[in-house]
TORPA-4810 file (N, C-alpha, C, O; in nm, 3 decimals):
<nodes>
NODE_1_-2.583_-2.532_1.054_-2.446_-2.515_1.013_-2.356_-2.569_1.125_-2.378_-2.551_1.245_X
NODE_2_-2.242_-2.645_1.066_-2.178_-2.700_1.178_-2.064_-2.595_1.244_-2.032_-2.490_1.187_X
NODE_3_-2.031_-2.621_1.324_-1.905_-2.577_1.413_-1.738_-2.556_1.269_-1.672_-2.461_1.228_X
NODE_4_-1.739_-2.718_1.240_-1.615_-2.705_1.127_-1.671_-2.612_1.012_-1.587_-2.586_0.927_X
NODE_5_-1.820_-2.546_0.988_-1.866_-2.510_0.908_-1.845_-2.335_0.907_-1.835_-2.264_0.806_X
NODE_6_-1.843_-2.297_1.029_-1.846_-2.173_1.051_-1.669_-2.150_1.083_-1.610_-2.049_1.047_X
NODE_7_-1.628_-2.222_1.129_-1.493_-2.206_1.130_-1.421_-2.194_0.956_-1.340_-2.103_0.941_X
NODE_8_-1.443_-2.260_0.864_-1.418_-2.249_0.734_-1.441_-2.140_0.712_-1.348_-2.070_0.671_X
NODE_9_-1.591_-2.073_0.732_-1.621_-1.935_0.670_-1.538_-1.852_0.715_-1.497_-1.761_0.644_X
NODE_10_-1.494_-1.870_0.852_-1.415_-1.745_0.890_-1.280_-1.745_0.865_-1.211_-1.645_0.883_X
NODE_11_-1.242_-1.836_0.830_-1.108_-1.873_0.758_-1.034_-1.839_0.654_-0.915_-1.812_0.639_X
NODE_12_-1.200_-1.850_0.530_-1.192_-1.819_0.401_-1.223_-1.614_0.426_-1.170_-1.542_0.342_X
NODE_13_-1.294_-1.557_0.522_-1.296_-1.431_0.519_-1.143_-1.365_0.534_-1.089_-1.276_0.470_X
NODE_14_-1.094_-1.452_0.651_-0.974_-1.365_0.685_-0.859_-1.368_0.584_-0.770_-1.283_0.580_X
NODE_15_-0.867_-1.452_0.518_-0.760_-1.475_0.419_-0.807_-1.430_0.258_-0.730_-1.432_0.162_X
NODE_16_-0.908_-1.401_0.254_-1.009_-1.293_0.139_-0.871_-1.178_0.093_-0.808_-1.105_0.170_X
NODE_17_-0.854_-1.193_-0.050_-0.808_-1.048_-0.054_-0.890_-0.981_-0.101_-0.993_-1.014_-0.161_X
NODE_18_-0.824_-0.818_-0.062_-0.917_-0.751_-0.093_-0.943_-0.699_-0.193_-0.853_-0.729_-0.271_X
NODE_19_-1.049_-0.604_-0.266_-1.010_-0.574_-0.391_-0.951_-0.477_-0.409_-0.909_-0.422_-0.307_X
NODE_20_-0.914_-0.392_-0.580_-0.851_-0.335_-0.588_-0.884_-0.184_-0.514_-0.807_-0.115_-0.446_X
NODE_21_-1.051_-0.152_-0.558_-1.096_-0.030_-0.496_-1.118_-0.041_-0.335_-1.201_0.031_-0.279_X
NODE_22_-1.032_-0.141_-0.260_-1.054_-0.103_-0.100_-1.079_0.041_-0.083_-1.039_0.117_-0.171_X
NODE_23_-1.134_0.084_0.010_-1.157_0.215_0.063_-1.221_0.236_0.189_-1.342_0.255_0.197_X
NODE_24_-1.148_0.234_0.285_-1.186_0.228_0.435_-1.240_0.326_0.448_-1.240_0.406_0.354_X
NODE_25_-1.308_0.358_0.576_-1.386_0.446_0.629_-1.384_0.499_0.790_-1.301_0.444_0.862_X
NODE_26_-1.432_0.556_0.822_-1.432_0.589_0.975_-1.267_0.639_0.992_-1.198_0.597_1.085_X
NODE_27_-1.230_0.710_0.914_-1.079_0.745_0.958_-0.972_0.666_0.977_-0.876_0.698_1.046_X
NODE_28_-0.990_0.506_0.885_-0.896_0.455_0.898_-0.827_0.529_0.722_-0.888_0.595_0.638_X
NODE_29_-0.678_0.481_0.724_-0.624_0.529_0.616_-0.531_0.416_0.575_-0.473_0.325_0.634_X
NODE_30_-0.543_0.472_0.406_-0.453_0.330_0.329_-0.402_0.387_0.171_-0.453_0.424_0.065_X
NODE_31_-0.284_0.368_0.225_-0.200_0.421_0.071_-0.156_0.228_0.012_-0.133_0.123_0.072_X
NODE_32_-0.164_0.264_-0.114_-0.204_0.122_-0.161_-0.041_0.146_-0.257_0.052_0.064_-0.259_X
NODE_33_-0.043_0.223_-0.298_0.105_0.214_-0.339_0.256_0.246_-0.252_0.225_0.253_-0.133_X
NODE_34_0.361_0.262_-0.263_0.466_0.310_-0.191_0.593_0.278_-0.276_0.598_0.194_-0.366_X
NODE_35_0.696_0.358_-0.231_0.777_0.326_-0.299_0.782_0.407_-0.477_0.863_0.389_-0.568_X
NODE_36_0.687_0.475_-0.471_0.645_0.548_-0.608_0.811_0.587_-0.659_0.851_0.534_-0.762_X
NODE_37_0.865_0.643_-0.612_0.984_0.772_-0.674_1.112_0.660_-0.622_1.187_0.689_-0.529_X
NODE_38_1.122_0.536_-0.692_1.215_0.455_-0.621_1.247_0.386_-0.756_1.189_0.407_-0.863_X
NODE_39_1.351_0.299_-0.733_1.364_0.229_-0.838_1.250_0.074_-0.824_1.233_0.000_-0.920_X
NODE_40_1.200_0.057_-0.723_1.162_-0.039_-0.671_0.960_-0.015_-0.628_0.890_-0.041_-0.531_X
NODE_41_0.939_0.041_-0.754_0.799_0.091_-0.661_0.693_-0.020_-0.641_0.688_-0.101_-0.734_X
NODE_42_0.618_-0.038_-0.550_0.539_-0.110_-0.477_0.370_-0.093_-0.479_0.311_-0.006_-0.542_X
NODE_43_0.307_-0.198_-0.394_0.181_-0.136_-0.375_0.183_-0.281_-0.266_0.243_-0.388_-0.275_X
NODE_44_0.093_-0.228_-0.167_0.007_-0.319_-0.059_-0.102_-0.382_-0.101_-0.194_-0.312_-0.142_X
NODE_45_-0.118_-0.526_-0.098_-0.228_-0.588_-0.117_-0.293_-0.693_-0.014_-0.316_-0.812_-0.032_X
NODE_46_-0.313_-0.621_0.090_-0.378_-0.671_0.222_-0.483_-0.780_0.182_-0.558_-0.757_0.087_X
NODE_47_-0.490_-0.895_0.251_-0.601_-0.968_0.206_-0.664_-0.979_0.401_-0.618_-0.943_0.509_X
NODE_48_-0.777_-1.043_0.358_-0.916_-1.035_0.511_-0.883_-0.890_0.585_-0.874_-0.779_0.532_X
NODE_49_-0.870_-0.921_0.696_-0.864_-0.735_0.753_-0.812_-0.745_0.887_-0.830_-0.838_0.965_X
NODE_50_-0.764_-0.670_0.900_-0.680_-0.626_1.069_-0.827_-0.567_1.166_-0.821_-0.530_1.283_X
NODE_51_-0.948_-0.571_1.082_-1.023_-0.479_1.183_-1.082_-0.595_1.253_-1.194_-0.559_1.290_X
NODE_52_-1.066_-0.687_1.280_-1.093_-0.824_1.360_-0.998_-0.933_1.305_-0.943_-0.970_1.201_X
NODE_53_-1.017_-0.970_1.468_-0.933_-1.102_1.467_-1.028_-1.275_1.458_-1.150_-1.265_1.471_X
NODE_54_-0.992_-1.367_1.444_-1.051_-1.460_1.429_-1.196_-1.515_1.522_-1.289_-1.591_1.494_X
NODE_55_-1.179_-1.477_1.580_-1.242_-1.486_1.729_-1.362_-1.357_1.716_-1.476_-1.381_1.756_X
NODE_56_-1.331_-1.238_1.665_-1.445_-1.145_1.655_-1.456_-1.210_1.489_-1.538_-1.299_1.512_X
NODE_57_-1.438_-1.218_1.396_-1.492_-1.258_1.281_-1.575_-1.367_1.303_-1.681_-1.371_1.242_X
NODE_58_-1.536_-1.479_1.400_-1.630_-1.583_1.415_-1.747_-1.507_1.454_-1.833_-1.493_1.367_X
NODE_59_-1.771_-1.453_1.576_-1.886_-1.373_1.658_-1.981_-1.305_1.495_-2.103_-1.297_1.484_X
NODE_60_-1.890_-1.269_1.401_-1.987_-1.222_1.318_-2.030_-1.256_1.181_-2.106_-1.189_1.111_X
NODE_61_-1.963_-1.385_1.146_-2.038_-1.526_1.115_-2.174_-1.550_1.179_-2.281_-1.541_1.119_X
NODE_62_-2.156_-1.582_1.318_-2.288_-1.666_1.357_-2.366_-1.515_1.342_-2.474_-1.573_1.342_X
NODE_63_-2.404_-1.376_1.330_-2.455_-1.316_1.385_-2.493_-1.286_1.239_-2.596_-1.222_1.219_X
NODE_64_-2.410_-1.332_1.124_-2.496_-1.293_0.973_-2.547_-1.466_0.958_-2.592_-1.483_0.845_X
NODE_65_-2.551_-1.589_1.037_-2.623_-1.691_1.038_-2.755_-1.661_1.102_-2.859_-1.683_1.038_X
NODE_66_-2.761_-1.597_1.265_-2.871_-1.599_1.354_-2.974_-1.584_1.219_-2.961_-1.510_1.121_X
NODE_67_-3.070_-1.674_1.248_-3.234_-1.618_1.190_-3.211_-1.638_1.012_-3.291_-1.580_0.939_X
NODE_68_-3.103_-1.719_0.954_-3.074_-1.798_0.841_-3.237_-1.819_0.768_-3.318_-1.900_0.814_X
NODE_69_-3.256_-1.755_0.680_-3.385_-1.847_0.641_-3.356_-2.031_0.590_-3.323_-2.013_0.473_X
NODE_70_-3.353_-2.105_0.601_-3.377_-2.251_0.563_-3.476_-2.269_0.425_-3.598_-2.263_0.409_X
NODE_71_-3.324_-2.302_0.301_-3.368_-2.287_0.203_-3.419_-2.448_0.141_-3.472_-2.457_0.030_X
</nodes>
């Protein structure tokens, strides 16, 4: 896999939205709507993730590549 190859993947992760049933874990928290009792009500639709930045998403690219079977 090339260099421009793994850079794409991590590109296309971070910019991934997410789906509708997100549901974090480890005590992070996420209200998906807001704005309920407004004239204007809302909802958050976060796409890739704040829990890494480009640079740790790359690191874990190559680390779901290491040991790739070769199809």
């Amino acid at each position: 896999m090339t260099e421009d190859q793994i850079k794409h993947m991590v590109n296309r992760f971070l910019a991934w939205k997410l789906p509708e049933e997100f549901n974090p874990d480890g005590g992070i928290s996420f209200k998906r709507r807001f704005n309920e009792h407004t004239a204007h009500p809302m909802k958050h639709e976060p796409s890739g993730t704040n829990l890494l930045d480009a640079t740790q998403a790359q690191a874990m690219v190559r680390h779901m590549l290491d040991g790739l079977p070769q199809g």
